[in-house]
Structures are given as structure tokens and as C-alpha cells.
C-alpha positions in Angstrom: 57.7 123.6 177.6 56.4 126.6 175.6 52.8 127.5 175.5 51.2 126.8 171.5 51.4 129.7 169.5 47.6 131.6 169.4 47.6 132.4 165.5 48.5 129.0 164.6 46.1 127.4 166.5 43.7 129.8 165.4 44.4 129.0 161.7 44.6 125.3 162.7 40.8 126.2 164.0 39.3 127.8 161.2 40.8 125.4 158.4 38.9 122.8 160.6 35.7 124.4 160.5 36.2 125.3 156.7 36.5 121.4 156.2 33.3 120.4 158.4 31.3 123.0 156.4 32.5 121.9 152.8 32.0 118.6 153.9 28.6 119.4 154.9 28.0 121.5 151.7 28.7 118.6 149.4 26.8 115.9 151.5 23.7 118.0 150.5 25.2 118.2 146.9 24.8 114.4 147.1 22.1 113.9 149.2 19.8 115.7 146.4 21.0 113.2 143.9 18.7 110.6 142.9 19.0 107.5 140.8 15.9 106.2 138.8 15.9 103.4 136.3 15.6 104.1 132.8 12.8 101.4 131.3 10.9 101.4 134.7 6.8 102.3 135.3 7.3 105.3 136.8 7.0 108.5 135.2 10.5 110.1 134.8 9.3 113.8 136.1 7.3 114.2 139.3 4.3 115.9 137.4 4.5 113.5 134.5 1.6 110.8 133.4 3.5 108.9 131.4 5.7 106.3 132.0 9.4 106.3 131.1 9.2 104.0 128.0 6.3 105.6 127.1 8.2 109.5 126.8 11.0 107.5 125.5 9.0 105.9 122.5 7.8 109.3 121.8 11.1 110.8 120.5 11.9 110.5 117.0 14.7 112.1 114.7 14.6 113.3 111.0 16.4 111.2 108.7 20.0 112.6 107.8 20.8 114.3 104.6 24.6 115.1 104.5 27.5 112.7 104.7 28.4 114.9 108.0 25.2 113.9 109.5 25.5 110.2 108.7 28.8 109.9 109.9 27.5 112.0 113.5 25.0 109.2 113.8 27.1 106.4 113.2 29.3 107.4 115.6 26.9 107.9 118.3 24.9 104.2 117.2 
């Protein structure tokens, strides 16, 4: 029987920690993520009055002049 070889182990070591830290990295990523729904009572932006459908009825959009634009728009509809 042969003793393990210390720079393999080594490198075996540090690729281990790498993972556990990018692991850890992107659980934070994700932990920061938050889901909200769209038509609901509550403002969309912490230091907002207004409710969600309420900023959401406030947008509007010129009308289109060019054929371009038209077709843009229908695509999107």
C-alpha cells in the first residue's frame, strides 16, 4: 500500500472548497430573488404608494406612424 500523493489530495481539497463557496455564492444569488404578482395590491417598489395596477394603468404609448412601427407592435400584441 502506497501512501496518497500530497498535491493531489491537495488539489482534490481546494476544488472542494471552490465548489462549497460557488455553491454558497449562488444560493445568495437566489436567495435575493423575489417573486411578486403582477395585478396584486401591493405596491411594486418598496417606496411606492401606488398599487401595481394602478402604475400599470398609468403607461401609455403614442400611436404608430410607420409601417415598421405597426408591424413592431403587432408582433409584440
Amino acid at each position: 500500500m502506497s501512501l496518497p500523493d500530497p498535491v493531489k489530495s491537495q488539489a482534490i481539497r481546494l476544488r472542494g472548497r471552490l465548489a462549497v463557496c460557488g455553491m454558497a455564492a449562488a444560493l445568495a444569488l437566489v436567495s435575493a430573488c423575489t417573486v411578486r404578482p403582477l395585478y396584486s395590491n401591493q405596491p411594486l417598489s418598496p417606496g411606492s404608494q401606488l398599487s401595481a395596477s394602478a402604475e400599470l394603468a398609468s403607461i401609455s404609448i403614442k400611436p404608430v406612424n410607420t409601417r415598421y412601427a405597426q408591424q413592431v407592435r403587432n408582433n409584440l400584441i
